[in-house]
Each structure stands twice: as structure tokens, then as C-alpha cells.
N, C-alpha and C positions, 0 to 999 in steps of 0.2 A: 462273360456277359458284357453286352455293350452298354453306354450311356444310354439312357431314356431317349428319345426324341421329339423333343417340345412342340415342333410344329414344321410341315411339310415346308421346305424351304419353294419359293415362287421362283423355278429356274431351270431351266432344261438339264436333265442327266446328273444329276447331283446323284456323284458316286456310294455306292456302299460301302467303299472302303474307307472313307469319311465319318461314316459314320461306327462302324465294326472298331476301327482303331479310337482309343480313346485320345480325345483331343487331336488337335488339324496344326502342324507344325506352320508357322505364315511366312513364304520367301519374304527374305531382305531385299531390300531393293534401293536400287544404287543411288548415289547423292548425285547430284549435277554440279556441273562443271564451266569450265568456260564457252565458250561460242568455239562448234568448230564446225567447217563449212566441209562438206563432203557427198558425194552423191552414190547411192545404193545402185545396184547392179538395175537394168530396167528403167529406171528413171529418166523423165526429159533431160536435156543437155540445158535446157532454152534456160535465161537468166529468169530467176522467179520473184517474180513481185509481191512482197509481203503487205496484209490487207491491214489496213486499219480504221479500226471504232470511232463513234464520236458520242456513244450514248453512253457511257459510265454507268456503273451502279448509284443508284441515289444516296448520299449518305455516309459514303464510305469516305477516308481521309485520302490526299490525293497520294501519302505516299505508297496506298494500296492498286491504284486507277491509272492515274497520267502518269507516274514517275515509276512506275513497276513496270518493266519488262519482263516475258522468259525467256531465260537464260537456257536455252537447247545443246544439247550435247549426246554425246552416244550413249548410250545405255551400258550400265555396266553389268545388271542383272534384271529379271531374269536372262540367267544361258540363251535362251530364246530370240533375246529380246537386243544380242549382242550384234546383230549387222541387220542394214537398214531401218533402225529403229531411233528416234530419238529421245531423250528422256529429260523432263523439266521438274522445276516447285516450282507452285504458285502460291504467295503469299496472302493467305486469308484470317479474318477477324476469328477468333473460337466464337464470341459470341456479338451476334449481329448487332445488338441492342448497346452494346460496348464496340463499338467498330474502333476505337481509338486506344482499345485496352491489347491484351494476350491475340499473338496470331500462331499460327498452325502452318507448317507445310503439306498442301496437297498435292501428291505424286501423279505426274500426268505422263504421257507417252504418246508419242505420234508415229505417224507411217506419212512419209509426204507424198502429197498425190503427183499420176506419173503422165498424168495426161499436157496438153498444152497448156500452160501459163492463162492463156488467155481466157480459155474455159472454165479456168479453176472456178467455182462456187465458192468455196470456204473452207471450213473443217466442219465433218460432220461428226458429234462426240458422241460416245456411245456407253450406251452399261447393259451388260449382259446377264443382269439380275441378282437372285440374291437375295434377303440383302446377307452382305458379308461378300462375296465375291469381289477381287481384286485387278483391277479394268489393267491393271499396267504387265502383271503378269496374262490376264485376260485375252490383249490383243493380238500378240503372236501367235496363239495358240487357235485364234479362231478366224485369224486374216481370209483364209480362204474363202470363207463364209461373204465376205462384205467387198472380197481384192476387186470385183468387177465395179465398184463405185471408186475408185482410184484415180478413175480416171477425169473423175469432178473433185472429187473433194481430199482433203487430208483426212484422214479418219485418226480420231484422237482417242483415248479413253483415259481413267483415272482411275485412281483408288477413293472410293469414297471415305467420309470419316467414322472412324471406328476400324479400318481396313488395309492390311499389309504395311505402307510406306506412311500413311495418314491417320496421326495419332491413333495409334492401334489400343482396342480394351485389351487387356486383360485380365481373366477372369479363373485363373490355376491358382495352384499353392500358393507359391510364389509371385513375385511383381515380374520373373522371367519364360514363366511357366506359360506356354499358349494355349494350355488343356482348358477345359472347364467345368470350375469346383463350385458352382453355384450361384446365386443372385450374392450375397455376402464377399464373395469371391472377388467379384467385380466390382462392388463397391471398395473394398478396402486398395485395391491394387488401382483400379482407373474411375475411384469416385468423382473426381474433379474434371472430367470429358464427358461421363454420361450423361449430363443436361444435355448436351450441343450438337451431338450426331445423328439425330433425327434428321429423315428425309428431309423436311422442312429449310432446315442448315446446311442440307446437300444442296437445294433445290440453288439455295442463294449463293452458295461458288460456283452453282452451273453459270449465273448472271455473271461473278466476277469473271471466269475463262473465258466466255464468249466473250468480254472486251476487251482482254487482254493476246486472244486468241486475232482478233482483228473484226470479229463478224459483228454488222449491227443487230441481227437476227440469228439466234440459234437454229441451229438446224441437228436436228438429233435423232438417236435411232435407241429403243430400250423396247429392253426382251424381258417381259414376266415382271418382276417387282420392280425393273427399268422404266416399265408403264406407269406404276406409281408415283416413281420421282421425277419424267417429263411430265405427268397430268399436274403435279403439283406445281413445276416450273410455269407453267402456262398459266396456271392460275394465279400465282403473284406476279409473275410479267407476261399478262396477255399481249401486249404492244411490240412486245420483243420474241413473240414465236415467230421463227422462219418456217421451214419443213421437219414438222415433226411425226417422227411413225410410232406408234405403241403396240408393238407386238404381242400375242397370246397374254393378252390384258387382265390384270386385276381386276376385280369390283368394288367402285371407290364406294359403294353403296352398303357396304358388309362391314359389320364390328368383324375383332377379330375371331370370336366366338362363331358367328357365322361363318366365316369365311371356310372355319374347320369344317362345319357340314356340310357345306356346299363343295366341298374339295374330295371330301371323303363317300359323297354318292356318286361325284365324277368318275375318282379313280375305279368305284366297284362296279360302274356303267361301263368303262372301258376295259375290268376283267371280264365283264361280263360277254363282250362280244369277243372277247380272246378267245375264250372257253368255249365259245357258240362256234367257232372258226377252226375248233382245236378238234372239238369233236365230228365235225363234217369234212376236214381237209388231215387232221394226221394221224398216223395210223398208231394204235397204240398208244392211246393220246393220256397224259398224267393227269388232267382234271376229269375224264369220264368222260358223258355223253351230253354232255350241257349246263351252264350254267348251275340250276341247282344241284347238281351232283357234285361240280367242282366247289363251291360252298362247304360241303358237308367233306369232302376229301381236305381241301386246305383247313379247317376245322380238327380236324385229325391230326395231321398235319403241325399247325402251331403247336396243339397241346404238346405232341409227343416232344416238338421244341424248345418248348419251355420245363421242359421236365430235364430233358437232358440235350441240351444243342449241340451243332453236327460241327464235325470238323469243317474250317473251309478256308486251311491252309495257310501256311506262312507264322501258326499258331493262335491263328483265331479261331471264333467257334460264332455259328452263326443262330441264333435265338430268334423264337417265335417275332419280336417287333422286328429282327433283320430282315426276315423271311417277307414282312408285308414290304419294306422300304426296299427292296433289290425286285419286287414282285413288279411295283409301282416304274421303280427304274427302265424296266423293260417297256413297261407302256407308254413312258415319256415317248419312246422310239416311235411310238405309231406300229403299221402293221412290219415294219422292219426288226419290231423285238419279240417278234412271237415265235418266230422257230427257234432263236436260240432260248428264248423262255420256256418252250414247250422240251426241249433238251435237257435243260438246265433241272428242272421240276420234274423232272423223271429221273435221273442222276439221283434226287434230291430224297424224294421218296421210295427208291426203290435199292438205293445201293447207301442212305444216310450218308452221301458225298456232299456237301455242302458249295465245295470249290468251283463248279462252274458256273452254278446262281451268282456265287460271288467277284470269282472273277470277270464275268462277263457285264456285271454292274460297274466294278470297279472299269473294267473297258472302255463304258457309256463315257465314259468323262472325254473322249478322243475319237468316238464314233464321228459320221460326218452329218448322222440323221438330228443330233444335239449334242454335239459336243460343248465343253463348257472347262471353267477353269476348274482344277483342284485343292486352290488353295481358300475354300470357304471356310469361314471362322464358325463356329458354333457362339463363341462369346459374342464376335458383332452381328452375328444373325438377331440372337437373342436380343443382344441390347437397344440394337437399331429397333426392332420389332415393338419391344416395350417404351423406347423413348417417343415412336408414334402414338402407340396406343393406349388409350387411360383407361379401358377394363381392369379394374385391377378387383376382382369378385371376390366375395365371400365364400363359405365353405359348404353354404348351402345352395350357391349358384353354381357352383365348381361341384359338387356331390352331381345336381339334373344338367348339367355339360356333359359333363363327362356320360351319363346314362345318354342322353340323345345320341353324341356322335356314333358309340357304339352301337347303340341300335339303327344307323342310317348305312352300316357295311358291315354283315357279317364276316368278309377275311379282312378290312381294313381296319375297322373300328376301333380297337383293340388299342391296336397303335396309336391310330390318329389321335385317341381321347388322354391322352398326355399332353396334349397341345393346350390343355384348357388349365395346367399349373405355371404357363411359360413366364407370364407376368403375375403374380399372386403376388409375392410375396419382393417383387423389384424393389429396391431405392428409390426411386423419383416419380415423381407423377408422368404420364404419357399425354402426350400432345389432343388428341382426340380421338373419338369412338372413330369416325371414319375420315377419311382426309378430304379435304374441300378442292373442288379440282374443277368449279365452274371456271370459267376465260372467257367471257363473255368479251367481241371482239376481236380477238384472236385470230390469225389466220389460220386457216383449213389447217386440222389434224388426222391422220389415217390414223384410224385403230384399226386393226386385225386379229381377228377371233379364228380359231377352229372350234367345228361342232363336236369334234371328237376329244379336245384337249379334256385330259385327265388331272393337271396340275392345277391350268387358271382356267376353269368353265367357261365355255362360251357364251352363257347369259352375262357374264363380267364384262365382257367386249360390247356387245348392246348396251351395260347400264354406263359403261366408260363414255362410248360416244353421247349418251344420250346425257350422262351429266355437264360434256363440257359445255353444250351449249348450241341453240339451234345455229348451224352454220359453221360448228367448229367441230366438232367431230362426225368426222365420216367412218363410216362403220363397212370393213372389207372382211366379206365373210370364204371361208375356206371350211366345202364339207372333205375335211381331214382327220385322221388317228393322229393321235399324238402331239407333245408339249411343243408346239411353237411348227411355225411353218413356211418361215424364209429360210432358208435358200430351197429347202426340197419341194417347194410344190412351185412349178413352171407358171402360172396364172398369180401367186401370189406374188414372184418376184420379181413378173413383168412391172404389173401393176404397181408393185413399191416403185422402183427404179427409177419407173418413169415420174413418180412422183415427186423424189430425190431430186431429180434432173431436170427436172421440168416445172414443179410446183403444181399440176394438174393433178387431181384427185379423181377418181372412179364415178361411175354415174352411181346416185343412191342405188342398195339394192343388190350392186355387184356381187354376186358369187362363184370363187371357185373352182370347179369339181375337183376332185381329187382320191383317195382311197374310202370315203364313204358316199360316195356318188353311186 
């Protein structure tokens, strides 16, 4: 049986083999080095002019600001990450309030942009969600996705903190163990980080990178819980938003308690039109003849899963909550995960094979439709998750939690309603019920919603724009399937791009078309 799973991670294609294998092993990741001057295959020739800031973080001592350089060097790992890649630490405060006390290295990574010198914009930095996700093994693996902006900007990512190279929790047996053995776990192994890793403490070395980086304006691109931590940025340095896009958006409007149900009528809205699709277009199809029939089959289904799970290779075995989180995998994909879903769940039910449900999730992680990294932490999902959030309920809010979510998705529920123990019983208090992410003033922000996203609702993307502020969030809508929708929808990644590149935003309104049109 696998570990519980506390709460849908905000991120495209979060593998199942992530979560089937108990605990998520985190690449090491290489130290920097001196300066060394080299150019990647493709790159300009032309001499490159490096930019520099004049707005500093307020606050900070200067030997973190004016007298700190990065120090860029090759990347020594990930594999990936070994040609044309660079790799830095930036020196930051652990805790903001003390900027003169303990610092932290934050592992960053760039790709330098290939276009002319004189076009260059900046670095646009990026996080690919999560939380837990690690931006320095992240970028290699998802370059293709972003290479067509290369040609303006460096594209940079990092490890947030709590994550791979940046003060990492852990939360195993052991202080070397990367499994995870519980809230208890975490405190005794990384009690003394857990205040400090909250988005909030991300938001504020976003501020230190961008002026160390050279830009007096960030300019930034965040996918899924990405959205979280650029809405947040915006809102403590409204003055200092450049071009920022918030992809398949959170809703800053949702405790985390909410956030479950509204996630979890998503996902069974979007089995729902699998199943409506499955029974009109494939023949022989594993859920029936529609929606409620598939209900009452997946139903079946779990139980006989939980009674005794299927094999699904490599020596694992896959259980009734697998079965929802590889179900959900597939609809990340939009309509590109429905045949092999529909495959996969006939395999599943008819031969007790387990392995193609599960290998074709574990796949998602390298698909092109969202692919994403592999190396998410369960301990920093968790911990980041709770050091936002100060629901910390009782046993009789957590008893009617748990009864609602299950009742808002007969195949999801089940699962999802784990998610209401994630913080119960945490060490520390959490920052607030929902994050403040007004920027009143702020330059133009593109949020982008899909109507069909199954992870972050598209009602999230309307309350994101409309929290930040009239004037500051522009709301780009995509009638699409599936978790996130740049690069694969042709309208969506015009429109970003050119926003990117230009600072021009969409007329209100903009929608679109795409596989739910």
C-alpha cells in the first residue's frame, strides 16, 4: 500500500510513481564554482552585456545587495543540467525580520538567452509549481516548453526553500532519510527551517534575484502553485512587477479546506466528460455507457482495490487512492490522456493488470502535453502547504471535511478527503487562511485559466485576476481540457509571448478556443 495522500499537489502531471513508491529520493545538486566564460552550442557570438539594478531590496545589509554577486558556473548536476546550463547560490536572510542574522543558499540555474544582445529583455524566472518542485532540476527537463522565449530573455529557475539544493525538510526516520514519516518527523529533523519556507519567504528572494539578477522589474512566468508565489510577489512589491503571467491559477480566495472541494468536483467534472467521450467514441469502452454508469464501475472498482491491489510492476501494487491519483493524471493531459486512460482502465478491470494505468502516469511526468519535474518532495509539499496555511481544525471540523469532500466526487472523494489531516496536527502555526495577493498599482498581470482544468478550476483564474486589482490582473481565458495550457494551445501561447515581449496584454474578455470549443 502506498502512503496516504494529503492533498492534490497544484501542478501539471504529478507522476504516480511518486507517489506508489514510498518517499521521493531529491537530486543533489551541484555547488558553484568560479566564473567561467563559455558559450552553448546555438548561442549569439555578439559580446553580452550584463544588466544591472539600481532598486535593492529595502532592508537588507549591503553585504546581501551591492556587494553580492552570482557567481555562474557550469552545472554540475542534474545530468541534464550538464551543457549549456549555468548554475549559481544566491545568498539570502533565512529569516526576513533578522536580515542581519543566519543566511541560506538558494540554488538557481539559467539557460542564457540566444537572441541579439541588444533585444535582450532580462531573465524571465520561472517556477513550475508544486509546491515542492525543484526549478534547477525543473529547467532542463521542460526548456522546450519556454526555448521560443530565448530569444528575449534568460530564462532562470530555482529551487524554492524547503527544496532539492535550498535548505531541504526533512521529514524520514532519519535526519538523511527523504521519505516521509509524519508532521513529528519534520519537526525533529528540520524543526528550525519550518517557520521560514513559506511562499511569503519565497516571494521575498524572488525580490533579492531580480536585483542581483540585473532586472529592475521582475519579469516572470508560474504554472499552478507558481501562480501563488508571483500573486504574492506582486503584492509585496507591486512597484517592482515587470511582465508577469500566472498560468492555470490558484484561487487566492479558497482556505485550504476549500480549495479540496473545489478541486475535487473539478477533477470528477473532467471524468465526467472522459466517460461521456469514452462511451460515444471507443468501442468497448471500461466505464460503460456514460458518466453514471462509469461512477458505479470505478466504485467497483476501488473497492475490490482496497481489498486486495493490483499488481503494477517493478513490485508495487496499486490501491484503490492510486487508482483515483493515476485516474486524475490522465486528465491533467486534457483530451490527449483519454485513449491511453481508456486503455489503461480496461487492462485494469479486466485482466487486474495494474501496470499500464501506472506506467503511463509515471510517463505524464515527460509527456509534452505537461510534463514536469520528478523530483517533488512530499515533506516540502506538505510543509510549504502548512507553513502558508493556519487551518489547523479540530476533530470535529475534520470529521464534516472530510464527509463533504467525499460527498462532492463519488470516484475522487475518497482520496481527496485525506487532504483535510495534511496540517492538523503540524508544529508551527501557518501564515494565513488565504494569501493576500491584492498589488494595487502594479503593472498589467496575465492570468490564464482553462475551463476545463481539473487541478486549478477556472473559477481560480477569474477570483486571481479579480483579486489583484482593477488594472492589474488581466484574465486570459482558454476553453480547454486539461491542467495548464501553454505551450499546447496555439491562441494561448500567441498571446502570452507576445506579452512577454512586448508588455501588451489581451483586450478584456479574450478567449481561446481550443478542445472544449
Amino acid at each position: 500500500m502506498s502512503d496516504a495522500h494529503p492533498i492534490r499537489s497544484r501542478r501539471p502531471g504529478l507522476s504516480v510513481g511518486a507517489r506508489i513508491i514510498a518517499g521521493v529520493v531529491l537530486a543533489a545538486i551541484g555547488a558553484v564554482g568560479a566564473w567561467l566564460q563559455h558559450d552553448a552550442p546555438g548561442r549569439s557570438t555578439e559580446p553580452r552585456t550584463e544588466f544591472t539594478a539600481n532598486n535593492p531590496p529595502a532592508g537588507l545589509p549591503t553585504a546581501l545587495t551591492t556587494s553580492q554577486h552570482l557567481h555562474w558556473s557550469r552545472c554540475t548536476s542534474p545530468p541534464t543540467a550538464r551543457t549549456g546550463y549555468d548554475c549559481a547560490a544566491m545568498k539570502a536572510p533565512l529569516d526576513y525580520r533578522k536580515p542581519d542574522g543566519r543566511t541560506i543558499d538558494v540554488a538557481l540555474i539559467r539557460r542564457k538567452a540566444t537572441g541579439r544582445n541588444a533585444r535582450r529583455i532580462g531573465s524571465l524566472v520561472l517556477n513550475f509549481g508544486g509546491p515542492g518542485v525543484s526549478g534547477v532540476s525543473g529547467l532542463p527537463e521542460l526548456l522546450n516548453q519556454y526555448k521560443p522565449l530565448l530569444d528575449r530573455y534568460d530564462l532562470v529557475s530555482f529551487d524554492p526553500r524547503g527544496v532539492g539544493a535550498t535548505i531541504p525538510v526533512r521529514c524520514g526516520k532519519t535526519a538523511d532519510d527523504t521519505g516521509y514519516d509524519g508532521a513529528d518527523a519534520c519537526a525533529e529533523h528540520s524543526g528550525a527551517l519550518l517557520p521560514y519556507i513559506g511562499t511569503s519567504h519565497t516571494a521575498r528572494d524572488l525580490d533579492l534575484m531580480r536585483y542581483l539578477l540585473g532586472d529592475e522589474r521582475l519579469h516572470y512566468f508560474g504554472v499552478s502553485y507558481g501562480t501563488a508565489l508571483g500573486a504574492v510577489y506582486a503584492h509585496l512589491y507591486p512597484s517592482h512587477v515587470g511582465r508577469l503571467v500566472l498560468e492555470a491559477s490558484v484561487d487566492p480566495t479558497k482556505d485550504l479546506d476549500e480549495e479540496q472541494v473545489s478541486q475535487v468536483k473539478a477533477v470528477q467534472a473532467a471524468f465526467d466528460r472522459f466517460a461521456a467521450h469514452c462511451a460515444a467514441r471507443i468501442r468497448h469502452c471500461p466505464t460503460g455507457d456514460g458518466p453514471e454508469e462509469a461512477a458505479r464501475r470505478m466504485a467497483r472498482l476501488a473497492d475490490r482495490l482496497e481489498k486486495k491491489p493490483s499488481p503494477a510492476g517493478g513490485g508495487r501494487n496499486l490501491d484503490a487512492n492510486d487508482l483515483a491519483y493515476a485516474v486524475s493524471d490522465h486528465l491533467d493531459l486534457g483530451t490527449d490522456g483519454w485513449s491511453p486512460l481508456a486503455k489503461a482502465l480496461t487492462a485494469l478491470i479486466d485482466h487486474n493488470d495494474g501496470r499500464p494505468l501506472s506506467k503511463d502516469a509515471d510517463d505524464i511526468g515527460s509527456a509534452d502535453r505537461a510534463a514536469t519535474p520528478r523530483d517533488s518532495s512530499r515533506a516540502a509539499q506538505t510543509a510549504i502547504t502548512c507553513a502558508d496555511s493556519s487551518l489547523r481544525p479540530g476533530f470535529e471540523r475534520l470529521d464534516r471535511d472530510e464527509a463533504r469532500i467525499k460527498a462532492a466526487s463519488p470516484v475522487f472523494g475518497a482520496a481527496w478527503s485525506t487532504g483535510v489531516y495534511l496540517c492538523y496536527d503540524w508544529p508551527f502555526d501557518g501564515e494565513r487562511a488565504t494569501p493576500q495577493v491584492n498589488a494595487d498599482g502594479a503593472a498589467p498581470v496575465l492570468v490564464v485559466g482553462g475551463t476545463g482544468d481539473p487541478t486549478t478550476p477556472y473559477p481560480g483564474a477569474r477570483h486571481m485576476a479579480r483579486a489583484l486589482g482593477d488594472g492589474v490582473g488581466v484574465l486570459l481565458t482558454a476553453e480547454e481540457e486539461g491542467h495548464g495550457t501553454y505551450p499546447q494551445n496555439r491562441c494561448v501561447t500567441e498571446t502570452v509571448d507576445q506579452y512577454l515581449r512586448t508588455g501588451r496584454t489581451p483586450a478584456p474578455g479574450t478567449v481561446c478556443r481550443g478542445s472544449m470549443s
